[in-house]
C-alpha positions as CSV (number, residue, x, y, z in Angstrom):
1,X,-23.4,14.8,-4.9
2,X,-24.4,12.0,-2.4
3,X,-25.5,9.8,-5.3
4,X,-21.8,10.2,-6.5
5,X,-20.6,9.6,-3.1
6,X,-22.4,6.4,-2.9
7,X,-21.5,5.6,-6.1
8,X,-17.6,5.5,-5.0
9,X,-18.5,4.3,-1.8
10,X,-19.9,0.8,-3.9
11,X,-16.8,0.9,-6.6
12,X,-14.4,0.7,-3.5
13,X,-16.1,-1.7,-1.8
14,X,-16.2,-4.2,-4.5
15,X,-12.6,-3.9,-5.8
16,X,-11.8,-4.9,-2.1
17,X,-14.1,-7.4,-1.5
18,X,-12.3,-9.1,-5.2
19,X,-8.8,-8.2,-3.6
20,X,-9.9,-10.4,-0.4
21,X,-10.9,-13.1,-2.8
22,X,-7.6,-12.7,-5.0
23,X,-5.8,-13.3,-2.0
24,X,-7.7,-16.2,-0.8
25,X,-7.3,-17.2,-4.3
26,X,-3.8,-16.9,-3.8
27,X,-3.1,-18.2,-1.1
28,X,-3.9,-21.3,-2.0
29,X,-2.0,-21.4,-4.9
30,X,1.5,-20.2,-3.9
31,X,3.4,-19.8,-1.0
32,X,4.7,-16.3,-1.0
33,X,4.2,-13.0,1.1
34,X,2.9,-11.8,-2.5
35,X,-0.5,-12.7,-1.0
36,X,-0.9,-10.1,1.5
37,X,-0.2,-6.8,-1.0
38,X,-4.4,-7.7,-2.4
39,X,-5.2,-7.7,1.1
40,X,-3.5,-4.9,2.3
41,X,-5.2,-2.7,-0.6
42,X,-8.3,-4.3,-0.1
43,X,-8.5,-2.8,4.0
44,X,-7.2,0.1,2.4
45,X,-9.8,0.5,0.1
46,X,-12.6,-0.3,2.4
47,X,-11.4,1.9,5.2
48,X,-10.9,4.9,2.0
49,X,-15.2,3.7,1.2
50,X,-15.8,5.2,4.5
51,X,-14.7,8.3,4.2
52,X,-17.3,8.9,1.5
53,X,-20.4,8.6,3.0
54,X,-19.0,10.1,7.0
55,X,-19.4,13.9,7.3
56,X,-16.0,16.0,7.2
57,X,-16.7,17.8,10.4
58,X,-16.8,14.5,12.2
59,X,-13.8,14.6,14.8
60,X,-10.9,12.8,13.0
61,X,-10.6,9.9,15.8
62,X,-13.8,9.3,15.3
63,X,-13.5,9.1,11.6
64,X,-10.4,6.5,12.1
65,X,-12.5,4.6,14.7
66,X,-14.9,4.1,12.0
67,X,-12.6,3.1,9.3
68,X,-10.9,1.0,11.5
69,X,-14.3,-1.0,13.0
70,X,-15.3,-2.1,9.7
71,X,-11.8,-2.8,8.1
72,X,-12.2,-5.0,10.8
73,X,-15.2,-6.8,11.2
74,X,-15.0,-7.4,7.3
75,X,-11.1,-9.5,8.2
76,X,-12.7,-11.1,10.2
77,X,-15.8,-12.2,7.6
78,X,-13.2,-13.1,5.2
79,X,-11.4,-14.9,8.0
80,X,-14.7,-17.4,8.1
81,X,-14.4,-17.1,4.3
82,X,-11.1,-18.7,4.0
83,X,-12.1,-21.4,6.8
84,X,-15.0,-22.5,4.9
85,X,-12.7,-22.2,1.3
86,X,-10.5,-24.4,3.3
87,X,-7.8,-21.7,1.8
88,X,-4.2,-21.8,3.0
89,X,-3.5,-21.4,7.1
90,X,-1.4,-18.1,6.9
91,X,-4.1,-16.1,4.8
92,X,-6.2,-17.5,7.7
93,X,-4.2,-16.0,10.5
94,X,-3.9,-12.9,8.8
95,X,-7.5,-12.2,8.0
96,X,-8.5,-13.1,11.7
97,X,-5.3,-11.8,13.6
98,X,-5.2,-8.3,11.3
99,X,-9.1,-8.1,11.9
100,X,-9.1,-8.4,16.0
101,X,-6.0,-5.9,15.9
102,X,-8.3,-3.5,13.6
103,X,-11.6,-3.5,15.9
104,X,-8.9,-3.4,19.3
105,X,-7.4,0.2,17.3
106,X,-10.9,1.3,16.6
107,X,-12.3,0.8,20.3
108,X,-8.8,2.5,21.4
109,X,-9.7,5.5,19.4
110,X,-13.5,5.7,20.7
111,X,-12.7,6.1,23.9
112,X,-9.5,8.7,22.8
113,X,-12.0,10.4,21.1
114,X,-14.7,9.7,23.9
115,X,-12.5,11.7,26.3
116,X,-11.4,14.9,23.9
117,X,-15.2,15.0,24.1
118,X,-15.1,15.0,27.9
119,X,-11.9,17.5,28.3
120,X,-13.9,20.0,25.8
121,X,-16.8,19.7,27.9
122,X,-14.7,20.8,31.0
C-alpha cells in the first residue's frame, strides 16, 4: 500500500513539475491569461501529492499547512526557473508572488493549528 502511495505521490509530482514547464513554455510564447490554467493545476497537483504520503489522522490545518509550504517553496523554484529561462515577466510575478502568498497561508495555519493544540491541552 505505501509503495502505491509513493507511486502516485511521483506521477503527481511530475505532471506538475511538466505543467510548470508548459507554462513557462507558454509564457513565452503568447500573451494570454491561458498560461496560468497549467500552473494552477500544477500547485494543485503538488499540494494533492501530499496528501499521499501524510497520515489521515494528522489534524487537517496541519495537513493544509503542509500542502501549502511546499506548493510554495516549489513557486518559488520555478520562479528562479523562469528568471534564468529569461521566460516572460508576468509568469515571473506569478510564480514568485503566488509562492510567498502560499508559504505566508501555510505559516498562518501552523500557528492556527499550533494553538487548537494549546486550547486542547487546556
Amino acid at each position: 500500500m505505501e509503495l502505491k502511495k509513493t507511486v502516485y505521490m511521483i506521477i503527481f509530482m511530475a505532471l506538475g513539475v511538466s505543467l510548470m514547464y508548459l507554462s513557462i513554455v507558454l509564457g513565452n510564447r503568447m500573451d494570454n491569461i491561458i498560461v496560468f490554467l497549467p500552473m494552477v493545476i500544477g500547485m494543485v497537483l503538488f499540494s494533492s501529492a501530499v496528501l499521499f504520503v501524510i497520515d489521515k489522522d494528522k489534524p487537517y490545518f496541519y495537513k493544509t499547512g503542509i500542502m501549502s509550504l511546499l506548493a510554495g517553496l516549489i513557486l518559488i523554484a520555478f520562479a528562479f526557473v523562469t528568471f534564468y529561462l529569461k521566460g516572460a515577466g508576468y509568469i515571473l510575478a506569478g510564480f514568485l508572488g503566488l509562492g510567498v502568498l502560499f508559504i505566508i497561508a501555510s505559516f498562518v495555519r501552523f500557528v492556527i493549528q499550533g494553538g487548537k493544540y494549546v486550547s486542547e491541552k487546556i
